[in-house]
N, C-alpha and C positions, 0 to 999 in steps of 0.2 A: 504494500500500500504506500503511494506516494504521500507527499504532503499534503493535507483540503486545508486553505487558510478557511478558518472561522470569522463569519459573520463577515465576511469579503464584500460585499454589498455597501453593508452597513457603514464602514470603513472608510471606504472611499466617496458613500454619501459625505462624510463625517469631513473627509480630506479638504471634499470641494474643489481638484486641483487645479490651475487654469494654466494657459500657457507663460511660460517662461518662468514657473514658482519651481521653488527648489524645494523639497519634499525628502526627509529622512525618515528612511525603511529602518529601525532601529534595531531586529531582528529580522536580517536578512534569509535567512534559513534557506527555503525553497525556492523563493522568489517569487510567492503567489499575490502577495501584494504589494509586489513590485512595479510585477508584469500588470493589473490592474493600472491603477496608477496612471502610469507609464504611457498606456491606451485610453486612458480619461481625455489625456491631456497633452500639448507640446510641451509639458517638464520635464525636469532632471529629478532623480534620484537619488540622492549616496546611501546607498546601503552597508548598513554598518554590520559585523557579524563573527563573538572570537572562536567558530569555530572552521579554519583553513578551507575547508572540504566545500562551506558553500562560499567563501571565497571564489573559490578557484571554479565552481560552476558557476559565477556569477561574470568572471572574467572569460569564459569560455562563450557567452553568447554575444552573437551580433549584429540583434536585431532591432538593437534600439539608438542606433545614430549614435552614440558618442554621447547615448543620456544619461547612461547609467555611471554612477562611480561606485566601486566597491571599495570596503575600506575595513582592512583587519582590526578589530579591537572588540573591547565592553563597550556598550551602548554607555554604562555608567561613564564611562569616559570622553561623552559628546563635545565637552566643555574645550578638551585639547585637540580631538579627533578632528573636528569637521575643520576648524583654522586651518588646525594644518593641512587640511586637503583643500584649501581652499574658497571654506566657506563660512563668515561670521556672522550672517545670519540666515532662517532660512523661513518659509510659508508654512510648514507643517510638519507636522512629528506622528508617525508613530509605531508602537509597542507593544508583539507578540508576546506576551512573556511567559516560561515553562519550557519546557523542551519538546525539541520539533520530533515531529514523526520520522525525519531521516536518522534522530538521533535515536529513539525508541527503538525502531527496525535493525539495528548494526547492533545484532549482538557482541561485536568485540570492544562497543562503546561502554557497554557494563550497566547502562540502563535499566534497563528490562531484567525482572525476575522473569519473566516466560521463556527465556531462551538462555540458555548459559553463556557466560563469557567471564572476560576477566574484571573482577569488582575495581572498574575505574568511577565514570562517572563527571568525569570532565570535559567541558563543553570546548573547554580551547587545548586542553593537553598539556597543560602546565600547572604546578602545585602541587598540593597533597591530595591522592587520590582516592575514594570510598576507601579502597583495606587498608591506606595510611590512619583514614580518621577511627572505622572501625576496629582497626586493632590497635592502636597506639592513645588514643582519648584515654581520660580518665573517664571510669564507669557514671561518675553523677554528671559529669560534663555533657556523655554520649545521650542517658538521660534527658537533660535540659534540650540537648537539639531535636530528643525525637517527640519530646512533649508540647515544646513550642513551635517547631515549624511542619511537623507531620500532624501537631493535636491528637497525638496517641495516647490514649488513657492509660494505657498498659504499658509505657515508657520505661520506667523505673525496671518490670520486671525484664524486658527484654534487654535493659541494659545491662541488666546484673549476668542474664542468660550468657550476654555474648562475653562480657570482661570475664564469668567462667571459663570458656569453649577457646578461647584466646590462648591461656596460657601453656593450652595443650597443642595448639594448631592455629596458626594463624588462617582468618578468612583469604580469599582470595579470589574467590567466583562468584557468582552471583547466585546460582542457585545454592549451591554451602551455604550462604549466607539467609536469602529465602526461606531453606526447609528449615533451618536453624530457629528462625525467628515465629515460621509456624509451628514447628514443636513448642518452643518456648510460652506461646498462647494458647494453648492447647489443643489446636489444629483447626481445621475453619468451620468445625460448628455449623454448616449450613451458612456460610455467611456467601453473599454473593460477591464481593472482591476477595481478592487473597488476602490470607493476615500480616502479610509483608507489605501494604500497597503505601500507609501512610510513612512507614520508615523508611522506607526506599526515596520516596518522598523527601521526608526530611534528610537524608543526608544528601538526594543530591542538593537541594537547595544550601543547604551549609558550603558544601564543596562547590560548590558555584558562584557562591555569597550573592545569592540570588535578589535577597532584600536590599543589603549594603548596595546592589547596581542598582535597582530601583532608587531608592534613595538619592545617588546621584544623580541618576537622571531626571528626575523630577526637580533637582535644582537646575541642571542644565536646561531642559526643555524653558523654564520661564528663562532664563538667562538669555537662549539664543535665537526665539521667535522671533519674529516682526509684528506691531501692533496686526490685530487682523488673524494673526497666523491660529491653525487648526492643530487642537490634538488628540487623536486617536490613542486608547490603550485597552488592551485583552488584555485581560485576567481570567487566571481558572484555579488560585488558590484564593480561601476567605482572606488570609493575612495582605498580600498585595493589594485584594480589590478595599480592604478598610485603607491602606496606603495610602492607594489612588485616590478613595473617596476624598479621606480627610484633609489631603493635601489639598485636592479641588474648592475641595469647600470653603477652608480657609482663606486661599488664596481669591476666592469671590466673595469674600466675608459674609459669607453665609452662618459662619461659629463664632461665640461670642467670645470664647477663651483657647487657649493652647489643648493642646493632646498627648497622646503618650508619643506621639512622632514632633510636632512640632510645638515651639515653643510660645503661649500669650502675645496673641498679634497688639500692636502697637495700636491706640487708639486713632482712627478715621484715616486710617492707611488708606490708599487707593487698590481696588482689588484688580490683582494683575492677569485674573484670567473671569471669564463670562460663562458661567455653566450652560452647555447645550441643552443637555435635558437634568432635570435633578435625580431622578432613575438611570439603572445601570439599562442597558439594553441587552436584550437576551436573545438566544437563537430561536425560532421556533421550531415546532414540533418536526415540520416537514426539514431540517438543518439536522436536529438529533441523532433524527432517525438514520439521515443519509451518511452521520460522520458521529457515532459515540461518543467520539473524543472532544463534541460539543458542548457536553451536557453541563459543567460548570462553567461557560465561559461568560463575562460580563463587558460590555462595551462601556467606555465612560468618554463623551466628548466634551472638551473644553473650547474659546478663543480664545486668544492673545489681546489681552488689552491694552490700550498704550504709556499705562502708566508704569512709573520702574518696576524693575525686577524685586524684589520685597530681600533679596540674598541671603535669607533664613534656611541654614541647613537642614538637612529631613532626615529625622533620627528612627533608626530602625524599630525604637526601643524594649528589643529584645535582651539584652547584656549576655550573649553568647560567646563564647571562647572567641580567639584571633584566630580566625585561618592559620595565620603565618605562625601561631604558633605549633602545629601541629607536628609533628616527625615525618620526614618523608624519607621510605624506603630509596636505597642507592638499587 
């Protein structure tokens, strides 16, 4: 199964592109809402994306004039990114967020409990990898990342399961690590997802610093719109789409005070962005059906308004270990 970008439509209703706007693909992936886009309108796109593979399919096609820029990195990095390729400001922004169906499908990516491979789990291939966090974290540590960003109730005992199972064999696969963790739960009970789905989950999101890029980018996006300019984001985890909401909100002064992400806006601030809709937007039924991998996804559209940037950083506020602090196997 290739990639279906979710709520593609929607999307580029949301974009609006016209000719000559410059339009950042923030998760280039597939290229589905690229090529969209792309075909709305005589614009350009830079597409942003750290992981090599769709790079290099994005430099491979040559059907769109000289429109497309691709451009290796974290989207949380727009702020340095797109200058230096070029571009300091742009009409529209936006953001796939979670990982793509090419990356699901490549069992050697370590993704997927459904198919065996090696327990990576890294979107660009650099850092510490799934079996570094899983086997090298300390046990309340491993805990905290599966309780907060997987919302695993059973956290605690699977962490204790795995820092046992560790000392004797390190993980390294993904299904080891799977049956591991369905043992640990007591197997799946009739449960319709596997009992591995939300930890799997959480650790890629750790190992990705999935929230920390958000975050950036969410500073970035108001930083580098143009009054006017459009933004587009998917979410398919609650934690992001509260992100995204709150951020939105705020920044439209639609909240009266600060958040666990961001800090007591300043009194009669001007709001730097214009809520599209105050609802998230969702797939409908005939989308689910055709693409499972719908079913959480929430669209949130903002404008660009022309007043400053507000340059209040967006705190994840989770207090999860440093990546960088983690041990990486040689």
């Amino acid at each position: 199964m290739g990639h279906v970008p979710v709520l593609l439509n929607e999307v580029v209703e949301g974009l609006a592109p016209q000719d000559g706007d410059v339009i950042v693909d923030g998760t280039l992936g597939g290229g589905g809402y690229t090529r969209a886009i792309l075909k709305a309108a005589n614009c350009r796109v830079v597409g942003i994306d750290r992981d090599e593979t769709a790079i290099d399919r994005a430099n491979g096609a040559s059907d769109y004039d000289g429109r497309l820029t691709p451009v290796l990195g974290c989207f949380g990095g727009m702020a340095t990114l797109l200058p230096a390729a070029g571009f300091d400001a742009v009409d529209g922004i936006t953001l796939d967020l979670g990982v793509s169906s090419f990356q699901l499908d490549e069992a050697d990516r370590g993704f997927s409990f459904m198919r065996d491979g090696p327990l990576d789990m890294r979107m660009g291939g650099d850092g510490p990898s799934a079996a570094d966090v899983v086997n090298t974290i300390p046990e309340k540590a491993l805990a905290d990342i599966i309780f907060r960003l997987g919302e695993e109730k059973q956290s605690r005992r699977i962490a204790k399961s795995i820092s046992a199972r560790r000392l004797k064999a390190p993980f390294t696969t993904t299904l080891d690590l799977a049956s591991h963790i369905e043992d640990a739960m007591g197997g799946r009970r009739g449960a319709r997802t596997h009992p591995a789905t939300r930890s799997f989950q959480a650790i890629r999101m750790f190992v990705n610093d999935e929230l920390g890029e958000l975050a950036r980018a969410l500073d970035a996006c108001e930083a580098l719109m143009r009054p006017g300019g459009r933004l587009a984001i998917v979410t398919f985890h609650s934690l992001e789409d509260r992100m995204v909401k709150q951020f939105l909100k705020e920044r439209a002064g639609q909240t009266g005070g600060g958040s666990r992400y961001l800090p007591a806006p300043e009194a009669g601030r001007a709001p730097s962005f214009d809520l599209v809709k105050r609802k998230a937007i969702e797939p409908g039924e005939a989308e689910t059906q055709a693409n499972p991998r719908a079913r959480s996804a929430k669209l949130r559209l903002a404008v660009r308004t022309d007043a400053p940037a507000w340059g209040e950083p967006v705190d994840t506020g989770l207090n999860l270990p440093d990546l960088d602090s983690v041990e990486v196997s040689s």
